[in-house]
N, C-alpha and C positions, 0 to 999 in steps of 0.2 A: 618580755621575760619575767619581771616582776609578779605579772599578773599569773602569770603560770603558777605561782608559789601561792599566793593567796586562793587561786583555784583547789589548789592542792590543800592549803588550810583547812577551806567548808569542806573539800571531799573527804576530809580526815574527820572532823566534827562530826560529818554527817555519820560515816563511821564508827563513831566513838561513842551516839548516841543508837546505836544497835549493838553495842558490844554486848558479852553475856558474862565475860569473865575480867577479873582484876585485872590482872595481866595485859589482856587487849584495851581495857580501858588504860592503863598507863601508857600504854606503848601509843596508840592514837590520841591520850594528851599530849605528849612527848613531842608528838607528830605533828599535831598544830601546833604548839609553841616554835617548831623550828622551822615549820614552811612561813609562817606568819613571820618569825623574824627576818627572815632571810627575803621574805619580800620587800618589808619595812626597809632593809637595808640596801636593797638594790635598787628603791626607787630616792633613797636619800643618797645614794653614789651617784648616779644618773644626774639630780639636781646638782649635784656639786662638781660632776664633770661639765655641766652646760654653763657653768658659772663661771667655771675659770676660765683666765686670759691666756692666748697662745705663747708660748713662751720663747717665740722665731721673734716677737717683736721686742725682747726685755734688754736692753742697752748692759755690756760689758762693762764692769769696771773702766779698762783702759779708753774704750771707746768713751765713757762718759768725761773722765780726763780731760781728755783731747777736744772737747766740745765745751769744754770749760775754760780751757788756753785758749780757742778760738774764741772765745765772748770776750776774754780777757783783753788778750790781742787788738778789737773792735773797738772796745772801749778804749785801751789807748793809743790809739790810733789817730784820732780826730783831735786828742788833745796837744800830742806831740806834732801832727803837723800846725796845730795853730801856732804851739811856741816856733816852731822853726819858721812860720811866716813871717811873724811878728818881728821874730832876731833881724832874719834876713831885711826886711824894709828898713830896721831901724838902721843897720850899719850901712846899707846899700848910699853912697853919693846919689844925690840926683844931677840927672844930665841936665847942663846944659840947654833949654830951649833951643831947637833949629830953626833959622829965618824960615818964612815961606819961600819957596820961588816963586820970584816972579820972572816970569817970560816976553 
């Protein structure tokens, strides 16, 4: 579609250098200035729609939240079961040795 407009540019130019009177001459500068912008502009929309990211993958506030308790959570996780291993064996009695049987 862009290219439609810059077509339309030269065909206006080409126009513009057959003109015979003021009037047509402004009206086909006029002409090209706004096909040519408008193509300029729909091929710099085009790049910058191909550029952006989908926006089905951008993480929610809350969602991001919740993935941040969970790393939290991870972290201490490993630390608190070491303290409670470490509690646990240090108060824990040890048993007893049992004889072998012997038969």
């Amino acid at each position: 579609m862009p290219w439609l407009m810059f077509l339309l540019a030269v065909l206006s130019f080409v126009l513009l250098c057959y003109a015979h009177s003021l009037l047509l001459g402004i009206l086909w500068t006029v002409l090209v200035i706004v096909f040519f912008t408008a193509g300029t502009l729909k091929l710099i929309a085009a790049q910058v729609g191909n550029a952006s990211r989908d926006a089905g993958h951008i993480i929610s506030p809350e969602e991001l939240r919740r993935y941040r308790e969970q790393a939290q959570a991870r972290k201490q996780a490993p630390a608190a079961s070491e303290t409670a291993v470490a509690s646990a064996a240090a108060t824990r009695d040890p048993a007893p040795p049992t004889p072998p049987a012997n038969a």
